[in-house]
N, C-alpha and C positions, 0 to 999 in steps of 0.2 A: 424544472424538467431539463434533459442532456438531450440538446437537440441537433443533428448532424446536418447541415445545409450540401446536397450532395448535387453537382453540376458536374457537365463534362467537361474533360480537360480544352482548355483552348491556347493552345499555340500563338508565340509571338506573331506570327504572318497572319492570324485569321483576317476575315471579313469583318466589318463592322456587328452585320447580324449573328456573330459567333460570339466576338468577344461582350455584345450585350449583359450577356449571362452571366456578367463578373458583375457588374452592375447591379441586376438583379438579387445577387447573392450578398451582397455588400446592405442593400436595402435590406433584405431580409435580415439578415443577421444583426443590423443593427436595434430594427425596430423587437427583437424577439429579446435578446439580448437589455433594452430596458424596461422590458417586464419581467427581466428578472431570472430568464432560462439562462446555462449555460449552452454557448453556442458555440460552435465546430463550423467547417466547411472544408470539404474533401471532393477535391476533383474527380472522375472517372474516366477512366478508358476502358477497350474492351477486353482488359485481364479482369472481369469481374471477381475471377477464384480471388484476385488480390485486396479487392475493393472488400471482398466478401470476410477475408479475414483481418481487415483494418477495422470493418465493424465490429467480428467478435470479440476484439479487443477494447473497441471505445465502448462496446455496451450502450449507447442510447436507447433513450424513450419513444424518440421518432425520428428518421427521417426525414428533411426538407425537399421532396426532389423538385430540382430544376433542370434534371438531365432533359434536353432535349434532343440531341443528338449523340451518335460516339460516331468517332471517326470521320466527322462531319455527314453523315448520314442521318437523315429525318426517317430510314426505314426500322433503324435500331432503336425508336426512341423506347420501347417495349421490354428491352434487355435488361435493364437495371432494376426497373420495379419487379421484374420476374423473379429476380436474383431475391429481394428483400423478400417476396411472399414466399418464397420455398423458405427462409432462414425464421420468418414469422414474425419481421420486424414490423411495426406498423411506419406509414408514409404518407405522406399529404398527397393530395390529389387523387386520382383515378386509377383503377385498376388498370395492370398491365394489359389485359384484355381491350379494355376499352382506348387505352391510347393507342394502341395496336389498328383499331378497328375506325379510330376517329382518325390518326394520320394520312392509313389507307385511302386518300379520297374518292374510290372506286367501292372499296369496301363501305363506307359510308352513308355514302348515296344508293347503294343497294340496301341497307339497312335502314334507312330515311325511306325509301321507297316503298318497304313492303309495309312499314308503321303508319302510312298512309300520310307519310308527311311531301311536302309540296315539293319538288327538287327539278331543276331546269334537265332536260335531258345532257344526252352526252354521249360520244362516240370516243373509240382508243383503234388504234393500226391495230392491236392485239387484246385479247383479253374483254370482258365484259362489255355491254353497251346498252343502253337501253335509248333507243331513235326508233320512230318512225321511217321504214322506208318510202321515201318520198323524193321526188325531183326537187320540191322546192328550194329556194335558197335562203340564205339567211346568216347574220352575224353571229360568227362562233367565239372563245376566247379560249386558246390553250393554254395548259396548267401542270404542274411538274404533278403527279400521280403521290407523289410519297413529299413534298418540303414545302412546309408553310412559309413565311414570314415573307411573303410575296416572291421569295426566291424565284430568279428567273422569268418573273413577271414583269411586261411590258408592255409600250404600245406595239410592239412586232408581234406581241402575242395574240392579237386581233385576226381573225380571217373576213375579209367582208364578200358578202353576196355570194357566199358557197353552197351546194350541198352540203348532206351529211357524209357520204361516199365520199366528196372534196377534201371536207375537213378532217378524215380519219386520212386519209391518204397523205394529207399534209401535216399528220402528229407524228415526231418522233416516239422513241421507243423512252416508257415510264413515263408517258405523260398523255394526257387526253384533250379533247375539244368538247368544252360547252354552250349549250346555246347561249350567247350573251342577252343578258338581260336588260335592256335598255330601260335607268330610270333612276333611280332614290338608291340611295345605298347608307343600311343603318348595321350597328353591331351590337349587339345587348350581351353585358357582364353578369354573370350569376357568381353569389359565394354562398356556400354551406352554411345553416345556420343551426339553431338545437330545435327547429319546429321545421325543416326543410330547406329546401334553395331560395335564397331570396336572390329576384330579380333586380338589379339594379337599373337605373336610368336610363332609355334607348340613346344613344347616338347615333346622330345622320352626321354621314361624311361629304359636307357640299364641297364642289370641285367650282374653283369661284375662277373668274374668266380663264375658263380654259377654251381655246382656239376650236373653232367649229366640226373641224375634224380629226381632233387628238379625244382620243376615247375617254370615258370618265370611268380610272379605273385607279385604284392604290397599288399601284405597283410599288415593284423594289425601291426607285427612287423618289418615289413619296414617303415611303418610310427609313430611309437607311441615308439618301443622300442628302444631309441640311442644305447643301448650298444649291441644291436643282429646283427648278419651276416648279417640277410638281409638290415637292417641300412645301414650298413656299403657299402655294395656290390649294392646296388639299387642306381644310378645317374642318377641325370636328365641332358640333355643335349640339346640344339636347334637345330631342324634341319637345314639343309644345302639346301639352297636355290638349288646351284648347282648341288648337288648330286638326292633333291629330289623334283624338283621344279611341277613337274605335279602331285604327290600325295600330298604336301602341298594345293596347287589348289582344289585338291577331297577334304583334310580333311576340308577346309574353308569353303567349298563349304556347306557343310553337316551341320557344326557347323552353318551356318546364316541360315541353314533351321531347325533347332532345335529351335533356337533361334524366328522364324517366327510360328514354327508347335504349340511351347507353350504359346505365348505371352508372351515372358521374359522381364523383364527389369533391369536396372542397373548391374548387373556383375553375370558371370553363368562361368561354366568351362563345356566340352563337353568331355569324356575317351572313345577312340578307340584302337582297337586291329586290328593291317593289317597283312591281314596272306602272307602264302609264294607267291601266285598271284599276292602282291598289293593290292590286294583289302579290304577298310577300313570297319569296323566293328563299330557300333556303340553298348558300354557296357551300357551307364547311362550320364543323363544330371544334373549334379550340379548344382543347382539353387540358390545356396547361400555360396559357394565354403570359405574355409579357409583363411580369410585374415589376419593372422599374419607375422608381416616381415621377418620369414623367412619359409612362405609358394610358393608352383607354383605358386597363382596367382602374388605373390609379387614379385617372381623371373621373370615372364614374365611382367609383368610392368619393371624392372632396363631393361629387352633386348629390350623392344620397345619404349626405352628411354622417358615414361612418371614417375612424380615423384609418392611416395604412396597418397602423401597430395593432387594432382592434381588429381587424381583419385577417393580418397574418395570425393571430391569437387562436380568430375562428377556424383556418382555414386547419389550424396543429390540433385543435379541438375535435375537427371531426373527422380526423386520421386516428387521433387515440383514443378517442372512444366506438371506433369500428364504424365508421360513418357509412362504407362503403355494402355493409352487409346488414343494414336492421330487416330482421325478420318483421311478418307480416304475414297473415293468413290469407291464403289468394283462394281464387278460384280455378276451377279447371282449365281455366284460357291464362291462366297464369298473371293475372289482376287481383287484387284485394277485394272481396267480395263486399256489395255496397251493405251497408247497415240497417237499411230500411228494405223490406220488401217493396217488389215491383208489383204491378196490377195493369190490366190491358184492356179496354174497354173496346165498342164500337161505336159506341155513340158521340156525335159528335154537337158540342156548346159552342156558343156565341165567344166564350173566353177562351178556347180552342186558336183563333183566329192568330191572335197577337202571339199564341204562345208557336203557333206551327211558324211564323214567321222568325220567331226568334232562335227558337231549334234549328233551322236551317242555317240562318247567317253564324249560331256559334261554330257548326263545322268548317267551315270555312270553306268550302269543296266549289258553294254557288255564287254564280254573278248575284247582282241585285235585282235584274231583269226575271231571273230565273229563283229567284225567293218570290217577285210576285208575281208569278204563275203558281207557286206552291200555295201561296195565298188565294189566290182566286179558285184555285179547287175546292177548297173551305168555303167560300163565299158560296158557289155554284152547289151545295152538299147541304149549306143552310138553308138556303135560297126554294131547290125544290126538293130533300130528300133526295128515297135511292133512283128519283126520274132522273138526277142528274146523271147517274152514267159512274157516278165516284163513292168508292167506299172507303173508310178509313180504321186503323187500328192505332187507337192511342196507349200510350207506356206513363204510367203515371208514377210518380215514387217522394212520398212524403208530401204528398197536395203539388208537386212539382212535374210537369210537363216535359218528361225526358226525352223522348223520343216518340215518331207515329210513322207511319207508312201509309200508302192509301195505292189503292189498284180499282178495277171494272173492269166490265167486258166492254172488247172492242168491236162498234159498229159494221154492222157487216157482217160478223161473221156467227157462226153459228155456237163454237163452246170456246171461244178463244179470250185469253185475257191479257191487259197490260197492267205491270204492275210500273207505278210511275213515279214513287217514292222512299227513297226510306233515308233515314237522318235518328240520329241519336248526338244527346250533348260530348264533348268532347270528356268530360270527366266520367262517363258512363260507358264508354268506350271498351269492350274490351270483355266486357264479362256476358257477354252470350245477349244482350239485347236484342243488336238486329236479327239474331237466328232465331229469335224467338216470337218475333214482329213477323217474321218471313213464313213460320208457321202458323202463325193464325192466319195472315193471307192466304197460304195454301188452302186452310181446313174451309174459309168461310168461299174461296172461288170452287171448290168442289162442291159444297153443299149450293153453289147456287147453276152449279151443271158446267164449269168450267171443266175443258179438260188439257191446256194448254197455259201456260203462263210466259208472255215474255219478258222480258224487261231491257234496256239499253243504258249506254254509259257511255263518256268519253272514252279513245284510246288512249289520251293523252297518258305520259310517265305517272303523272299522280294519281293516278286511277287506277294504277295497278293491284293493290289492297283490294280495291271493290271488284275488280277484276274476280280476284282471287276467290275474293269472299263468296260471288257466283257461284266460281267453279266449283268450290266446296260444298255449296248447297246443291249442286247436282246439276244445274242449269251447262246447257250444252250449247258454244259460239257457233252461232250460224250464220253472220254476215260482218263486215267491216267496209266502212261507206267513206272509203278517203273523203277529206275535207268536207266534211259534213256540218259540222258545227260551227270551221271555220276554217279558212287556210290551214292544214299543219292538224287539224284538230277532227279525228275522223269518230264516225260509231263506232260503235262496238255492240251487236243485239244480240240474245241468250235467248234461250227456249228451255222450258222445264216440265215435261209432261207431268200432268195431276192423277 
């Protein structure tokens, strides 16, 4: 195969994190080159018409892009691929689209946000935000808006004990403030396979005697400068199956729905922050992640015992066989419709128990406090029937416990109900479940003289999907209870007349 390794031009004077790129391409080429392709490598800059007819002439089979920037610009890294999909050349990696949209770090996290994926808030002087307005304060960290490779990243990038108002006041222009996430910081590599993405190995990045109040963050000089502290002091390491085997699970979990929410293809890397809860944090999805050999993704390839040369193999493999577009029959919500039909009972079994527990922790949305409150509604439903006050509607699909919801009326009043549940597995996500869950609880709170439905939710950013999903069903926001659930973390309650 004639395969064209295509990077942006980089300049004798670059930066360290520019001229990487030659590095990368040197790997590359090497490793493809003794399997046997002919291999190329052709710089770019922003005369693509030029770049465009140095192609029509080498005629390749694929593309290698490693353009990450032109002009040293991380907002153009979308230009190049764009160029190849008009001309119909195939290329490794990701549709221009999605590098587009995964660069964008604004863009990003409004797309992470409404997919109901987990994403720390964030403010900008201009342009999007998603905060709570709130007096409180709290550690921010700002970030360049459009250049990965920790460019521009620092401990000055810290804001401590600010608002949000604060910290948007104190963000230049093209770049924003996020809430910092105090805690574990891991990065999980994915590569295209011929059965789907495989997950490689988690790495935790421990920050090993770093001084009490220098931030624990990889900045620029963890990565770019050998001879600095933080060089020296930032290791990566593999988690431990043993030690962390149900948050490994979470961060997999989230990284194949990153990988689904953008249409990735060939190799991306996912960076989380898990604070002192557990609970994982999504920063930014790498969509074309550093493959020099002795980069993370190269170090998680040597620990999931695949070679680099078998890798870049796969990664040409599923640019040319159209990796980026397998069809797939979906359903109206624009999901693949499941295989087995669904089924939704009322009745609720003693094996109900374990499985309502389990449904809850796979979404990942609840504390463990508040799985066993989901659980003791089960218990209180077997305990004494419908005296307890709680009715449920289970989604069963192949003997398997997909999803249930459960609601009653509330005390007191006279046709008024809460509804208190709803959870569906994460791979069932997406093709009309919960709205279908939410109809039976309508049908079955009417026939029992309901005429009012409410329900409640965090405000918090990652709630914004359930939010939504409300509103869609017709339910109408009638209150917001700053700090309710917790500092920072307010109600949100709906009403939906029956």
């Amino acid at each position: 195969m004639k395969i064209i390794i295509a990077h942006q031009a980089v300049p004798p004077d670059a930066p360290t994190d520019e001229r990487d790129v030659l590095v990368q391409a040197a790997a590359v080429r090497d490793a493809l080159a003794a399997r046997g392709h002919a291999v190329y490598v052709l710089p770019c800059t922003t005369d693509l018409g030029n770049v465009r007819r140095k192609l029509d002439v080498q005629k390749p089979d694929c593309v290698f892009n490693l353009v990450e920037t032109l002009e040293n610009s991380g907002r153009l890294i979308h230009l190049a691929p764009a160029t190849w999909e008009a001309a119909g050349i195939p290329f490794t990696g990701s549709s221009s689209e999605a590098l587009y949209m995964t660069t964008h770090k604004l863009l990003a996290k409004d797309r992470m946000l409404a997919a109901g994926l987990p994403v720390p808030e964030w403010v900008a002087a201009r342009g999007p935000r998603n905060v709570q307005r709130s007096t409180n304060k709290a550690d921010w960290i700002v970030k360049s808006v459009w250049e990965h490779a920790s460019v521009g990243l620092g401990d000055a990038s810290i804001l401590r004990g600010v608002t949000s108002a604060e910290a948007a006041a104190r963000t230049p222009k093209d770049f924003f403030a996020e809430r910092f996430i105090d805690g574990r910081e891991f990065n999980l590599a994915l590569l295209a396979g011929p059965d789907g993405p495989e997950v490689l190995p988690p790495a935790e990045i421990l920050f090993e005697d770093f001084p009490a109040d220098k931030p624990h963050i990889v900045g620029y000089a963890a990565k770019w400068d050998d001879g600095s502290f933080e060089s020296a002091h930032t290791v990566r390491r593999f988690a431990d199956p043993d030690a962390d085997g149900t948050l490994i699970a979470d961060l997999t979990r989230l990284a194949l729905r990153c990988w689904e929410v953008f249409a990735l293809n060939g190799w991306c890397r996912v960076d989380f922050r898990v604070d002192h809860e557990r609970r994982p944090w999504i920063l930014e999805v790498n969509t074309n992640p550093c493959l020099s050999p002795d980069s993370g993704f190269a170090a998680a390839l040597e620990q999931a015992g695949i070679s680099y040369g078998d890798a870049m193999e796969r990664i040409v493999r599923a640019a040319h066989s159209g990796g980026r577009a397998s069809p797939r029959a979906e359903s109206p919500g624009g999901r693949a419709s499941p295989q087995v039909a669904v089924t939704f009972r009322q009745e609720i079994t003693p094996s109900d128990l374990a499985a309502v527990r389990a449904v809850t922790a796979a979404t990942g949305h609840f504390h463990d406090r508040e799985i066993q409150v989901a659980a003791e509604l089960v218990e209180e439903r077997l305990a004494k029937g419908a005296a307890s006050g709680y009715e449920f509607v289970i989604a069963d699909c192949g003997g398997q416990v997909i999803g249930y919801t459960s609601f009653g009326p509330i005390p007191c009043t006279e046709s008024s109900f809460d509804w208190y549940w709803l959870a569906v597995r994460p791979e069932f996500q997406g093709f009309g479940i919960g709205k279908q869950l939410l109809q039976h609880v309508i049908v079955r709170a009417r026939a029992l003289g309901g005429t009012r439905l409410y329900c409640e939710t965090s405000a918090r950013p990652q709630y914004a999907s359930t939010r939504a999903f409300y509103e869609h069903m017709g339910f109408i926001l009638c209150e917001v209870l700053d700090d309710f659930y917790a500092p920072g973390d307010g109600r949100a309650t709906y009403c939906a007349h029956l």
